[in-house]
N, C-alpha and C positions, 0 to 999 in steps of 0.2 A: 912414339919413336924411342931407338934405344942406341947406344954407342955397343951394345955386346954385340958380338962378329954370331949368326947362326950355326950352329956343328950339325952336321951328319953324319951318322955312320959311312966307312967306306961300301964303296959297291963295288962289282963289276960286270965288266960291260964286254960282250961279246961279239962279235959282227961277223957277217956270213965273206967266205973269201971272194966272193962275186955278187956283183947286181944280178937282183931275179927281178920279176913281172917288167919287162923293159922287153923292146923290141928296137930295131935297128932299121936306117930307111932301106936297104933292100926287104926286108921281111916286112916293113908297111907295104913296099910298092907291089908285092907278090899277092897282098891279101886285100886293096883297093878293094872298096863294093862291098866286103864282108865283115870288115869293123865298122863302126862310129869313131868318126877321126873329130876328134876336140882340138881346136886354136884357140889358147889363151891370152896371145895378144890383143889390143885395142882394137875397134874396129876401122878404125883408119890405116895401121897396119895389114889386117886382115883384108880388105879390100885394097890393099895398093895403093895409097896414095898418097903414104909416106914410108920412108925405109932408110932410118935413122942410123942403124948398123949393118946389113947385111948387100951387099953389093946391087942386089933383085927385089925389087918391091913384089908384092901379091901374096897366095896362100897356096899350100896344098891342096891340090884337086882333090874334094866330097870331102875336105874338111869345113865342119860349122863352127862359126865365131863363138865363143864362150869367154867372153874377158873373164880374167878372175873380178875384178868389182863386182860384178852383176851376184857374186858368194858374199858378200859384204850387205851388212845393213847401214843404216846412217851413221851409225856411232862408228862403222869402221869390223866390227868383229862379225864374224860367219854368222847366217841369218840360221834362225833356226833348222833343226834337221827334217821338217816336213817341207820348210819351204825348200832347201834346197831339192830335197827330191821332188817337187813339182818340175824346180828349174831346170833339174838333168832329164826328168820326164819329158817336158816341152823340149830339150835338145835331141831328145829321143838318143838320148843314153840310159836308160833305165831300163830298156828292154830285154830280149836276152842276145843281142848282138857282144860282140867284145867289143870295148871301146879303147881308144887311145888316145891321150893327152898328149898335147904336143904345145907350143908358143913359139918363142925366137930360138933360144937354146937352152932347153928342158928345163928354166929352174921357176917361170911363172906356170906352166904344166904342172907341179906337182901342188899349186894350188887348188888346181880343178881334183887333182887327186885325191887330197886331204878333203873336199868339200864333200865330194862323193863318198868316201868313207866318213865322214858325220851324216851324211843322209843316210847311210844303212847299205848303201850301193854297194855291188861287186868293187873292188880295186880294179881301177882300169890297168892297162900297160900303159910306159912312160918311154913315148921318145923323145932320148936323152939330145940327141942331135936335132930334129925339130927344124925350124925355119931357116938355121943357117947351117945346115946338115943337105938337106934337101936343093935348096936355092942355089947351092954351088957344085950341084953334083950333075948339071944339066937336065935334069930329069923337068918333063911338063910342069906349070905353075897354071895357077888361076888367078885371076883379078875379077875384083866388084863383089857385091854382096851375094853372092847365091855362090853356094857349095863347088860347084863345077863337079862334071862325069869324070870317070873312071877314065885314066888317058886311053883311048884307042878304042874307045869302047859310044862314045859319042848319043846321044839320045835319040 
C-alpha cells in the first residue's frame, strides 16, 4: 500500500451526439418473429409473478428469460467467453438472427450486452425502454415461462 495519490496523463474523451445500436418499442413491435428478443430480468419477473416497479407484471411476447446472473460465475465476475457463448448459443442468440436486449428499464440489458460482446457475439440492440416502456404502452404482454407468439399471429 501507499499514501501517493496515482497521476495519469490527461485524455480525452469523445461521445457520439446520439445513441446507436438501440431500437425503440414501436420498431421491436414492427420486427416481433424476426429478432431474438432477451429479458434480463429475474425469472419471477419474467414470468409474472412479481412486479416490484412497473404497474403490469409479465414479459414481452417471444421474448426469452436471460437473467443477467446466469453471465456470472460463483465468484460474481462474467464466466468465461466460451462459456457465455454456449449460454447465448442455447438462448439461441448466437445465430444470425438480430437480437435484442431488453429487462425492466434498459440498464440490467446492457448486461446481457456486455456478456455477448466477451463471448465474441455480434452487439445486439438495446431497448432502452424495455419492460416499463412496453407494459405502459398497452401493447400485448405474456405471462409464465414460455416466450409467448407474435401478438396476432397466434400458433
Amino acid at each position: 500500500t501507499t499514501v501517493d495519490a496515482p497521476a495519469w496523463p490527461a485524455a480525452s474523451l469523445t461521445l457520439a451526439d446520439h445513441w446507436t445500436n438501440v431500437i425503440d418499442r414501436d420498431g421491436l413491435r414492427s420486427r416481433m418473429g424476426e429478432v431474438v428478443l432477451l429479458a434480463a430480468r429475474g425469472a419471477p419477473r419474467y414470468r409474472g409473478e412479481v412486479e416490484p416497479i412497473d404497474p403490469i407484471a409479465g414479459h414481452i411476447p417471444t421474448a426469452i428469460n436471460a437473467p443477467t446472473d446466469g453471465n456470472l460465475g460463483s465468484d460474481g465476475t462474467f464466466l468465461p467467453a466460451d462459456a457465455l457463448r454456449v449460454r447465448y448459443g442455447d438462448l439461441g442468440a448466437a445465430g444470425s438472427a438480430e437480437v435484442v436486449a431488453s429487462c425492466g428499464s434498459g440498464v440490467s440489458a446492457c448486461h446481457d450486452v456486455l456478456a455477448m460482446r466477451l463471448a465474441g457475439l455480434p452487439a445486439p440492440l438495446l431497448y432502452p425502454g424495455s419492460w416499463s416502456d412496453w407494459s405502459t404502452a398497452g401493447y400485448p404482454i405474456a405471462i409464465g415461462a414460455e416466450p409467448g407468439d407474435v401478438p396476432g399471429q397466434g400458433r
